[in-house]
PyMOL CGO cylinders between C-alpha atoms (Angstrom):
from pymol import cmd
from pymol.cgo import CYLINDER

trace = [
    CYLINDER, 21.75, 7.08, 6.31, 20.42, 4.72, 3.51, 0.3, 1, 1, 1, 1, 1, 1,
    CYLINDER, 20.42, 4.72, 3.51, 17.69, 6.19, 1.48, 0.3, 1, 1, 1, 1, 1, 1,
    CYLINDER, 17.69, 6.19, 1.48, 15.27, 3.04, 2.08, 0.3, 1, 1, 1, 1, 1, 1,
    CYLINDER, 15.27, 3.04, 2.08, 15.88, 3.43, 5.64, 0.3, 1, 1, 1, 1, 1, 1,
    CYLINDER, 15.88, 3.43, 5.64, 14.97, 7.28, 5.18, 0.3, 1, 1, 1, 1, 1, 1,
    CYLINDER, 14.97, 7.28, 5.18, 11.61, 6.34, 3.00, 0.3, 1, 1, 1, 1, 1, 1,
    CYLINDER, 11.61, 6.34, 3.00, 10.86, 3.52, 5.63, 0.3, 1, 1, 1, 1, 1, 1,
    CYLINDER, 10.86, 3.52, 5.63, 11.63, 5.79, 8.92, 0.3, 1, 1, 1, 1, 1, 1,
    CYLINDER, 11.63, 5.79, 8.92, 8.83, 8.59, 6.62, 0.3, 1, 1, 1, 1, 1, 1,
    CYLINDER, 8.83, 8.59, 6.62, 6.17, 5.57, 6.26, 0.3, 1, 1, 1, 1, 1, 1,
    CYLINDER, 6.17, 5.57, 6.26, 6.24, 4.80, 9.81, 0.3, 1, 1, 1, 1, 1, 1,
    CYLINDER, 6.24, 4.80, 9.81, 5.98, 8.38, 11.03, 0.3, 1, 1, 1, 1, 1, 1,
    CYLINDER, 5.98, 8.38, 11.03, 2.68, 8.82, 9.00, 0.3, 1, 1, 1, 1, 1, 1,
    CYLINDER, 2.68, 8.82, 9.00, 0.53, 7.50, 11.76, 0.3, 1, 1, 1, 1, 1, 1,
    CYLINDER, 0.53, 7.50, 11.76, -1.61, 5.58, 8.91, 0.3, 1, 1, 1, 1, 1, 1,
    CYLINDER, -1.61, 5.58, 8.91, -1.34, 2.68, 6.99, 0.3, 1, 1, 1, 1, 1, 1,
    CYLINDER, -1.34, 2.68, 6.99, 0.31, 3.46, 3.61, 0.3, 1, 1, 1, 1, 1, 1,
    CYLINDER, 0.31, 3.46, 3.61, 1.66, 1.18, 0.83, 0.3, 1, 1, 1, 1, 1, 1,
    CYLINDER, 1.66, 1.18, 0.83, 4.02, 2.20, -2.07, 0.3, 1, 1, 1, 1, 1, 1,
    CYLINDER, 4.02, 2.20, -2.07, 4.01, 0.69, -5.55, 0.3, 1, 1, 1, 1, 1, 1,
    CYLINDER, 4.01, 0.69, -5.55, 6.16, 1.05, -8.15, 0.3, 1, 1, 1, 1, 1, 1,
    CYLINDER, 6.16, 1.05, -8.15, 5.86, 1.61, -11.60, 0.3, 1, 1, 1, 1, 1, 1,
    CYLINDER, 5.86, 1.61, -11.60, 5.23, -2.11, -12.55, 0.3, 1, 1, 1, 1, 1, 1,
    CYLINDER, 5.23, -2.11, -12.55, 2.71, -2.03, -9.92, 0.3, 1, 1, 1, 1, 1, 1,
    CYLINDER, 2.71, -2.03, -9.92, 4.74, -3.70, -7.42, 0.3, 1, 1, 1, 1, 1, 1,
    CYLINDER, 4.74, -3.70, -7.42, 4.04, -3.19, -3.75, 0.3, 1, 1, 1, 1, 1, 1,
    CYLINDER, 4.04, -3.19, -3.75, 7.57, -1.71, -2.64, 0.3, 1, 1, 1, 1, 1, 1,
    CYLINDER, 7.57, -1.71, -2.64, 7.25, -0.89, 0.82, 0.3, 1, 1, 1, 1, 1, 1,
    CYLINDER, 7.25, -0.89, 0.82, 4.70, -0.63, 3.26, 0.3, 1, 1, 1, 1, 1, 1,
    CYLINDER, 4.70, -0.63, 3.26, 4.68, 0.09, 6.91, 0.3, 1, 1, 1, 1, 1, 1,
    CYLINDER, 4.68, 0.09, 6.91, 4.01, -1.24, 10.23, 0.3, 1, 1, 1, 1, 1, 1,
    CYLINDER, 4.01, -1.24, 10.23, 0.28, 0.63, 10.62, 0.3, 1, 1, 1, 1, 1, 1,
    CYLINDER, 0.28, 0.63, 10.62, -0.64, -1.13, 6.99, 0.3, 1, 1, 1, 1, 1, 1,
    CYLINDER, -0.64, -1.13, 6.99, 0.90, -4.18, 8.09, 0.3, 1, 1, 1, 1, 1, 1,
    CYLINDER, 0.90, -4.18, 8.09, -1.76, -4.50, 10.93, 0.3, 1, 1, 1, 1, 1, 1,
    CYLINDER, -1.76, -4.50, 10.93, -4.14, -3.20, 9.56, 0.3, 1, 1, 1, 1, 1, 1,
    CYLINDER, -4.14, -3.20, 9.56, -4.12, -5.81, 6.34, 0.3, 1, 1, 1, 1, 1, 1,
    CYLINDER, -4.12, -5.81, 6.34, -2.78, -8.77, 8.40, 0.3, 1, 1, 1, 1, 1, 1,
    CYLINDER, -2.78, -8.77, 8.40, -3.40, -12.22, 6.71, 0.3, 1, 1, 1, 1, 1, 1,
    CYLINDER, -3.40, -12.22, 6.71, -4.79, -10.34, 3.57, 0.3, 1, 1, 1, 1, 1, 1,
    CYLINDER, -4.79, -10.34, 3.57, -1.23, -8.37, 2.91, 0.3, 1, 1, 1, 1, 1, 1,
    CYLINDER, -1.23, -8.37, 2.91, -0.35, -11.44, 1.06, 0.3, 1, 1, 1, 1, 1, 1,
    CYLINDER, -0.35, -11.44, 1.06, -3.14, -11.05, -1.38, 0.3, 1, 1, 1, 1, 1, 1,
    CYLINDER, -3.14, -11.05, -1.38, -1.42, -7.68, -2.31, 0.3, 1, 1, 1, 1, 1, 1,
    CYLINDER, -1.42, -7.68, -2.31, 1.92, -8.64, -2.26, 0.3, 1, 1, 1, 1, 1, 1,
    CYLINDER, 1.92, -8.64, -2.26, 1.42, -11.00, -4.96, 0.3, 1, 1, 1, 1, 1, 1,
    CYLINDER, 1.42, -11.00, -4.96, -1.49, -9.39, -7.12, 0.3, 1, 1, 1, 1, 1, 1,
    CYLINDER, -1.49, -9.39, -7.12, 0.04, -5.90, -6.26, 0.3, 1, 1, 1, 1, 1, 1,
    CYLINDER, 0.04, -5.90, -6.26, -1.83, -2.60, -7.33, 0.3, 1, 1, 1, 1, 1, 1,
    CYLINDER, -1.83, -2.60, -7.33, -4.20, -4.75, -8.59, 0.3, 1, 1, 1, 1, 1, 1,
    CYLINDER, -4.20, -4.75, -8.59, -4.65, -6.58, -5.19, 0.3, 1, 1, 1, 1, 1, 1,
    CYLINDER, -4.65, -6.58, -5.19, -5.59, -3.17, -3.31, 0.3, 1, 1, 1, 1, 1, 1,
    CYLINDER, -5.59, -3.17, -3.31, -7.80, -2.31, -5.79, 0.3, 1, 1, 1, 1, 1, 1,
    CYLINDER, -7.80, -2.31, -5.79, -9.60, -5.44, -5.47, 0.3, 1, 1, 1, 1, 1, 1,
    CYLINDER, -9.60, -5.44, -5.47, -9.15, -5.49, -1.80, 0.3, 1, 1, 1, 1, 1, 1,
    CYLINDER, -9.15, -5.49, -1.80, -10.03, -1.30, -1.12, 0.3, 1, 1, 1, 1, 1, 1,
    CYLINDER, -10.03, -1.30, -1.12, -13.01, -1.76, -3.82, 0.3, 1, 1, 1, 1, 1, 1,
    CYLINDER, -13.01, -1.76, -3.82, -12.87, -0.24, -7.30, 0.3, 1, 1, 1, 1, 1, 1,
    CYLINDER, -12.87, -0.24, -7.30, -13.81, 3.17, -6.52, 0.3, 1, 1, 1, 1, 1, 1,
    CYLINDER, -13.81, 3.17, -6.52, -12.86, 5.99, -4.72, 0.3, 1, 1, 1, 1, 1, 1,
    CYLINDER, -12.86, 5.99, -4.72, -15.79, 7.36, -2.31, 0.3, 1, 1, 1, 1, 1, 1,
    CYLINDER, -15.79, 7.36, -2.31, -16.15, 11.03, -3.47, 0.3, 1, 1, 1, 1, 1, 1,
    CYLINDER, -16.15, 11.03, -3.47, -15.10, 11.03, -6.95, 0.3, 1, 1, 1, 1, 1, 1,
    CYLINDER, -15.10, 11.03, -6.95, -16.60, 8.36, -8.53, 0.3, 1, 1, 1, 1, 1, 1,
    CYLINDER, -16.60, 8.36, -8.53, -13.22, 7.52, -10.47, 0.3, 1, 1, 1, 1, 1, 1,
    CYLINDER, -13.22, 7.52, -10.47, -12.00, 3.90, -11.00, 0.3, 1, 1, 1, 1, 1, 1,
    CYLINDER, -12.00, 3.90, -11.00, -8.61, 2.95, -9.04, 0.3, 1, 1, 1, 1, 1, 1,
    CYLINDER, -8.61, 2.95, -9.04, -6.94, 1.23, -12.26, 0.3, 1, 1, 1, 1, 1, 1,
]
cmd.load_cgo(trace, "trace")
């Protein structure tokens, strides 16, 4: 089996939305649960990438206090 098709058939099994970037801060893949969830607004992170779904997730993480970027 391909490796993408091994990552993807992983991303779908999670049960929760999850998106993977890549070192240029490219969304890579995502999967069907993200997909919904975003809907219209996947676009925004498509293009903008990391720096999309910080701006789209808000800047900071609940517990921590610490900045996304």
């Amino acid at each position: 089996m391909n490796r993408d098709l091994d990552s993807q058939a992983v991303l779908e099994a999670l049960g929760q939305g999850a998106l993977i970037f890549d070192s240029a801060n490219r969304m890579v893949m995502m999967n069907q649960t993200a997909r919904a969830f975003l809907g219209a607004d996947m676009r925004l992170i498509r293009s903008e990438g990391w720096g999309g779904a910080a701006s789209y997730f808000g800047r900071y993480l609940p517990d921590s206090g610490e900045t996304l970027d």
